[in-house]
C-alpha positions in Angstrom: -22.7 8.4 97.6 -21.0 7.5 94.7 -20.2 9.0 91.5 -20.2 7.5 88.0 -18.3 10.1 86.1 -17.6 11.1 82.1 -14.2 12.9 81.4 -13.3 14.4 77.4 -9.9 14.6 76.3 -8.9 17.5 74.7 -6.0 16.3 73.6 -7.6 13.2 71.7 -11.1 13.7 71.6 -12.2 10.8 73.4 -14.3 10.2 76.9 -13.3 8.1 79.4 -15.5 6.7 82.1 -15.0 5.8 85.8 -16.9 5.5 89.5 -15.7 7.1 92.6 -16.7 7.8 96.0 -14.9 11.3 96.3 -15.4 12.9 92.4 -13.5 16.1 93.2 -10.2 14.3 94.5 -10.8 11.7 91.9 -10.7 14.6 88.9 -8.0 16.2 90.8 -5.7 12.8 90.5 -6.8 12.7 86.7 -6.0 16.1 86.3 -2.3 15.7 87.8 -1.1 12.5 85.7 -1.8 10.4 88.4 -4.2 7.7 86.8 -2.5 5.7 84.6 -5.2 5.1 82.6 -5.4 9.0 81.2 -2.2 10.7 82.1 -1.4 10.6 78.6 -4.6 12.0 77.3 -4.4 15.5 79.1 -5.7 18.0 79.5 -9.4 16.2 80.4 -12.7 18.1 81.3 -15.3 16.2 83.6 -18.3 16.9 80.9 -21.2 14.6 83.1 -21.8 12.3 86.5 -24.5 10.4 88.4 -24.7 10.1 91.3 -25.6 6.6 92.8 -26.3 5.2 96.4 -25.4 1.8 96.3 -21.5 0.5 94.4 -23.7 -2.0 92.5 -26.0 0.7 90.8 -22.3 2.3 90.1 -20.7 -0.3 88.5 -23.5 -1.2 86.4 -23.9 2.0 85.4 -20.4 2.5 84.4 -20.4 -0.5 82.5 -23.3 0.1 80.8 -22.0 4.0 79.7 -18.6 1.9 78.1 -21.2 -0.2 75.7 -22.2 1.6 72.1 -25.4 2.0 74.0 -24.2 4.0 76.4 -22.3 6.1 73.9 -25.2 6.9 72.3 -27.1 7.6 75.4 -24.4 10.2 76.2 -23.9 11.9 72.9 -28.0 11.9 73.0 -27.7 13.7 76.6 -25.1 16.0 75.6 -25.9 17.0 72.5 -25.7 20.3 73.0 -22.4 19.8 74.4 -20.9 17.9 70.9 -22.5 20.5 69.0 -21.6 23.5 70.5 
């Protein structure tokens, strides 16, 4: 199984997406400073994830969720979430 997750920074507002095969260690390493790619936008909160069979379906669906589309697609799904 792997996971296409959707982090929120609370220190700038912004989401950043990724795939994994283990989500909780992966958060845990986000969480820590470990990934260079947010260690500077912490303190993150894993706000949504997929859950995909096959690393294709993953990557695809991660790319597609960095596109406008997809950003619109998530603020549509969590809507309740932006709003409060």
């Amino acid at each position: 199984m792997l996971y296409v997750y959707v982090l929120r920074s609370q220190k700038d507002k912004k989401l950043y997406v990724g795939f994994t095969k283990n989500l909780k260690l992966r958060f845990e390493q986000h969480c820590k400073g470990l990934c260079e790619s947010t260690k500077n936008r912490r303190p993150l909160i894993l706000i949504y994830y997929e859950a995909c069979l096959e690393q294709q379906d993953a990557t695809h669906r991660e790319k597609y969720l960095k596109t406008t589309y997809g950003g619109r697609y998530l603020k549509s799904r969590l809507k309740s979430y932006f709003t409060g």
